[in-house]
N, C-alpha and C positions, 0 to 999 in steps of 0.2 A: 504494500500500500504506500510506501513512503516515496516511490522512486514516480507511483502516479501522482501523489500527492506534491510533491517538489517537482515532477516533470525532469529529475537529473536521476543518475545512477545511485544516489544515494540522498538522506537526508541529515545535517549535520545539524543535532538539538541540542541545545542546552539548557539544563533541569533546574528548576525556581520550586520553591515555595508559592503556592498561589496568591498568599498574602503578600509576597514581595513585590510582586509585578503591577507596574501604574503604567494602565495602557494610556496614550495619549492620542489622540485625532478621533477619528470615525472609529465606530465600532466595530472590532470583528466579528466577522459572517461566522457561524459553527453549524456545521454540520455532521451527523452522524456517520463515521465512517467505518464500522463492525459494530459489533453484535455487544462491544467493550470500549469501546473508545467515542469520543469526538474528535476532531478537527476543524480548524476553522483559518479564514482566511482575509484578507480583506476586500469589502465590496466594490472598493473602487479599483485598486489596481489588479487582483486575484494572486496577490502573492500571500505564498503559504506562510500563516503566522504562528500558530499553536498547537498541541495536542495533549489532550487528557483522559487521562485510562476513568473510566467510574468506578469510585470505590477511595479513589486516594488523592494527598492533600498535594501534589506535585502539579507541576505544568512544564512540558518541556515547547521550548519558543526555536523555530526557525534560525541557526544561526546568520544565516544571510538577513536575516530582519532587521538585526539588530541594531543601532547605531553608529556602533565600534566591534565590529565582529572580529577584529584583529585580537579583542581584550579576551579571548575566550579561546582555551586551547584544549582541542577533543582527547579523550582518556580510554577510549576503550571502541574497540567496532564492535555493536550488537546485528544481531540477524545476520551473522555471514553465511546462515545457508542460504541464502539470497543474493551472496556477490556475485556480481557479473564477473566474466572471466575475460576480461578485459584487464589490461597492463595497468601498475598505482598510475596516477596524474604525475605522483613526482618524476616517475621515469620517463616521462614522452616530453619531447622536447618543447621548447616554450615557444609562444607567438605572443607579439603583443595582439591587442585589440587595435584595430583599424577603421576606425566608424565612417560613414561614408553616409553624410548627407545632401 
């Protein structure tokens, strides 16, 4: 779910306290995504912002969301029965971005 939910090969979250999190703009959109979980996203642009299991006081947030996604350094890969067998990012060579308007 996570790779249709970000639309990328993977999703990089990182885990809050519900009560720590002060969403600020528009509201995020949540929607029901199993039988155990929500996710939600925002309405205006559909970038993915949240996700929360039912049951528990956590929330883990899109790390691309974030304002400083730099400040947050991921600790562990979950669901690797689901990695693609595709090469890390680290090892394939870099490009920059080239935007073209």
């Amino acid at each position: 779910m996570c790779r249709r939910w970000t639309g990328a090969a993977f999703a990089t979250l990182v885990w809050f306290g519900r009560s720590e999190i002060i969403w600020q703009g528009e509201t995020a959109t949540p929607f029901r995504s199993s039988p155990i979980a929500m996710r939600s996203h925002c309405a205006l642009c559909g970038t993915a912002l949240a996700l929360t299991y039912d049951g528990r006081e956590d929330i883990a947030l899109a790390a691309g969301s974030l304002d400083d996604p730099a400040r947050v350094t991921p600790t562990h890969n979950y669901g690797v029965e689901g990695k693609l067998p595709w090469p890390d990012p680290a090892t394939l060579p870099g490009k920059p971005t080239r935007e073209r308007w």
